[in-house]
N, C-alpha and C positions, 0 to 999 in steps of 0.2 A: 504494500500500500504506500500510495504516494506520502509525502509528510503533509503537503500542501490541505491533504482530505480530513487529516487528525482532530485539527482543533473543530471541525465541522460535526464530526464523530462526537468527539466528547459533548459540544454545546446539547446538539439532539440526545445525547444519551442520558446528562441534568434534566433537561425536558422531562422524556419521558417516565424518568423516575419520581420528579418532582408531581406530577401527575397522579400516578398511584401511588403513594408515600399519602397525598394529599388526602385519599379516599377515605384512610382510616386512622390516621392520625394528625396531629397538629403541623403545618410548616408554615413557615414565612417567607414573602419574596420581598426583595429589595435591591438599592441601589447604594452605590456610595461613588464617593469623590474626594480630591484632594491633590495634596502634593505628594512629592516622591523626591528625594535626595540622595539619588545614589551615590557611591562610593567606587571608584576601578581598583583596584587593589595586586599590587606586583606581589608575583609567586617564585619570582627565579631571580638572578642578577642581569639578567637582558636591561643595559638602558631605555628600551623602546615599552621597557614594560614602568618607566619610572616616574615623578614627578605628577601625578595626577592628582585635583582638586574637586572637591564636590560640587556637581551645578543643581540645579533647580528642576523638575519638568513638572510633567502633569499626570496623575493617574487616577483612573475612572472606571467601574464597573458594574455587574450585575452578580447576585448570589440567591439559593434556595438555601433555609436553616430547618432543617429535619429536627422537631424537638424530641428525644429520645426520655427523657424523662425531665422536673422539673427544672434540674439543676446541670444537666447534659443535653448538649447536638450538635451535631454534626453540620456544616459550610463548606459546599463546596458553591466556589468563584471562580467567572468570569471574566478576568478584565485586561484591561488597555495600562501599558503600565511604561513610563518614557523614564528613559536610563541613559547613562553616559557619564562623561568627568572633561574636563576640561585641565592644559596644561599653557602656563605664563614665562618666557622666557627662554633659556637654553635647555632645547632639544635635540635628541639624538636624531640622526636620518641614515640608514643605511646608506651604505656608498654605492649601494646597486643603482637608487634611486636618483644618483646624479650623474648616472653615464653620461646624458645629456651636456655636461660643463666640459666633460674632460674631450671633448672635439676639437676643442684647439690646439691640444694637445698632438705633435708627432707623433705619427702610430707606431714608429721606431722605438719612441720612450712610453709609451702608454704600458706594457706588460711592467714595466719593472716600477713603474710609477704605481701604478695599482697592489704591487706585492708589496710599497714599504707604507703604504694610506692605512689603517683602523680601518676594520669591519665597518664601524660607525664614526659617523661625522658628526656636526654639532651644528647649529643655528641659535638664534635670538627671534624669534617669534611665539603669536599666537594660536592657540589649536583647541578647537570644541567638538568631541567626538560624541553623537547622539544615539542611540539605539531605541528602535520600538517595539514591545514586546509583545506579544497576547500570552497571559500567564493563566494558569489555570490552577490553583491551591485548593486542597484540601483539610480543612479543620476542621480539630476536634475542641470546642467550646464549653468551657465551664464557667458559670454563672450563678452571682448571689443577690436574691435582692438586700437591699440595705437595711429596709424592717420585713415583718411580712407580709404589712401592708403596704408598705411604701410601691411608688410606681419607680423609685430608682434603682440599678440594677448595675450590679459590677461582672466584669468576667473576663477571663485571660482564654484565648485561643493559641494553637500551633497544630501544625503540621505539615507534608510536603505540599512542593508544587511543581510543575513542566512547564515552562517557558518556551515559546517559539518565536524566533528571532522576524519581524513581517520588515525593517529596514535600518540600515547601518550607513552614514556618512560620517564623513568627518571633514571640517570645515577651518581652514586655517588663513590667518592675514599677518599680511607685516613684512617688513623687506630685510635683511640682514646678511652679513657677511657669514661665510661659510668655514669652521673651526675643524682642528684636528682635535682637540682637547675641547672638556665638559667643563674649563674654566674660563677660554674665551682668549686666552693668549697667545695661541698663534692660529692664524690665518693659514688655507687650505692653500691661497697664493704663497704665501713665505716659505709653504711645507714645499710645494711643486718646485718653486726658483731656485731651492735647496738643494734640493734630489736631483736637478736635472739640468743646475748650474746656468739658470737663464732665467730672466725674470719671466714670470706666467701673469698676469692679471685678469683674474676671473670676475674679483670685486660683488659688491654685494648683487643677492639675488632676491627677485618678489615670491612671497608663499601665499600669494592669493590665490583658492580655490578651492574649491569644493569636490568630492572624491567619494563617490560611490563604495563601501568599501565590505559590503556584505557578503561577497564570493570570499573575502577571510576571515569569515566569522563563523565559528560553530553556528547550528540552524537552530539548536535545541541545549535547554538549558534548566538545571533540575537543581533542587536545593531543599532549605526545609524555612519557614515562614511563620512569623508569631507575634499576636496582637496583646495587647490589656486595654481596657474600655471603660465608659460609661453609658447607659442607658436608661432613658425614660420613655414609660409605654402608657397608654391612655386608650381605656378599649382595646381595638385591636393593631393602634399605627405607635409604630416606638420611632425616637430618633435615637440616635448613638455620635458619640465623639471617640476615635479610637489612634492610638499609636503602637508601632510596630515595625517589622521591619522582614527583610528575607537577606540569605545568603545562599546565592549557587556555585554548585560543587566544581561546575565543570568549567575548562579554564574559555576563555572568551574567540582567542585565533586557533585558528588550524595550525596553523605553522609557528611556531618559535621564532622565527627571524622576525616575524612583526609584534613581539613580545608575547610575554605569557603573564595572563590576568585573569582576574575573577572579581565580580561584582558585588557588591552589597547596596541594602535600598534602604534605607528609612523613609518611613510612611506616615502623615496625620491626614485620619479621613473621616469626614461625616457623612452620615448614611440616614436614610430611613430604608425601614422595613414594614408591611401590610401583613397579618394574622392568618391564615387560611384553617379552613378545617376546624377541629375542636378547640 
C-alpha cells in the first residue's frame, strides 16, 4: 500500500469506530487549536545537524474521546501540526553544494584543491526550515474532577503517534562570504590563493532562496506525545486549555550528509468538545 493512502485509512477507520463506540457508550467529538514550538534537535557531530533555534507555527485538529469509564478514555487525533527551527549566523554548507564557485577554478588544480577544502564550509546567513505534518496520536487520558460537583476537571494524557511528513522547505537570505573555518577567519579565497599560489577571488555570495527539500526527508515519523489540562463542561459542551508536547524517535534526513536530527514540539491548545451518546 501506497503511504500516500495511510493517513486516508486511518481518518475512515476513527470514523467508523467513533460510530459504533457511539451506539453504546459515551464519546465526545471535538476540535482544538493553537500553537506549536518545535525544537530540531542534533543526534550526531555532523555541523549541518547544529545551531538550530525554536520558531513558532500553527497546529490544528480534530479528535473522538471514547469514555471508558469515569475517570478513563481513550483520544485518538487528527491533526495538522507545522514544525521546523530556524538557524542565525554561521552555517555549515557542504562543499558539494558549491561546485558551482569552484568554475573558475583550473581544472588542472580543481582535484587537489578539492582534496585539501573541509567536507564543510561555513557562511554568515539566515535559514528557516519548515515542515508540515499530519500526525495522528493516540491517548490514553486520565481525568479528575476538582469537587464532585464541580464542572472543573483536570487530566494528564500520553501516548504514541505517526506522523506523515505532507511538505519540507527550507528558506534562507543574506549575502556573505564563504569560510573554511566555523569561526569566520579565513576566507575560502585566502584558503584557494594559498593552495594554489594565485590569488582566487570568489568574494561574497547571495543565499537567497527557497528549496524544496522533502525528497531528504524521512516521509514518516513516530514518537510518543503527552498532554496535562484543564476542563470545564456544562451539559454536554466542555472547553479545555491544555499543554504538552511530543518527541519523534526517528531521525529527520535520509542521508547523514545533510545532518542527523530529531524533532521535538511543544504544544498550548484550546479545544472544545460536544457529548454524544450516554
Amino acid at each position: 500500500m501506497k503511504i500516500s493512502f495511510i493517513p486516508y485509512l486511518i481518518i475512515g477507520s476513527v470514523i467508523m469506530l467513533s460510530s459504533a463506540f457511539a451506539q453504546e457508550k459515551s464519546i465526545s467529538i471535538g476540535a482544538r487549536g493553537g500553537l506549536s514550538i518545535p525544537k530540531i534537535q542534533a543526534t550526531g557531530d555532523n555541523p549541518m545537524s547544529k545551531g538550530y533555534k525554536s520558531k513558532v507555527a500553527a497546529g490544528a485538529g480534530i479528535f473522538a474521546e471514547f469514555h471508558i469509564t469515569k475517570c478513563f478514555s481513550i483520544r485518538p487525533m487528527i491533526e495538522y501540526s507545522g514544525q521546523g527551527g530556524k538557524r542565525d549566523g554561521m552555517q555549515a554548507i557542504p562543499q558539494r553544494m558549491l561546485a558551482p564557485m569552484f568554475e573558475q577554478i583550473p581544472p588542472a588544480f580543481l582535484p587537489t584543491v578539492k582534496e585539501n577544502l573541509p567536507e564543510y564550509l561555513y557562511a554568515n546567513f539566515q535559514s528557516t526550515t519548515s515542515f508540515n505534518y499530519l500526525m495522528v496520536p493516540v491517548l490514553a487520558q486520565f481525568g479528575w474532577n476538582l469537587k464532585p460537583s464541580s464542572p472543573y476537571r483536570v487530566y494528564v494524557s500520553g501516548g504514541p503517534f505517526i506522523s506523515f511528513l505532507l511538505s519540507a522547505h527550507q528558506e534562507t537570505s543574506g549575502t556573505s562570504s564563504i569560510y573554511v573555518n566555523n569561526t569566520g577567519t579565513v576566507t575560502l579565497d585566502q584558503a584557494l590563493s594559498a593552495a594554489m599560489g594565485m590569488p582566487i577571488a570568489i568574494g561574497p555570495k547571495p543565499f537567497d532562496r527557497n528549496d524544496d527539500i522533502k525528497d531528504q526527508m524521512h516521509k514518516i515519523n513516530a514518537g510518543l506525545t503527552g498532554y496535562a489540562g484543564i476542563s470545564y463542561t456544562t451539559q454536554r459542551h466542555t472547553i479545555f486549555l491544555e499543554g504538552g508536547g511530543s518527541y519523534g524517535f526517528v531521525k529527520l534526513q535520509k542521508e547523514a550528509v545533510n545532518g542527523q536530527n530529531r524533532i521535538g514540539v511543544g504544544n498550548v491548545m484550546f479545544g472544545y468538545s460536544y457529548r454524544l451518546g450516554k
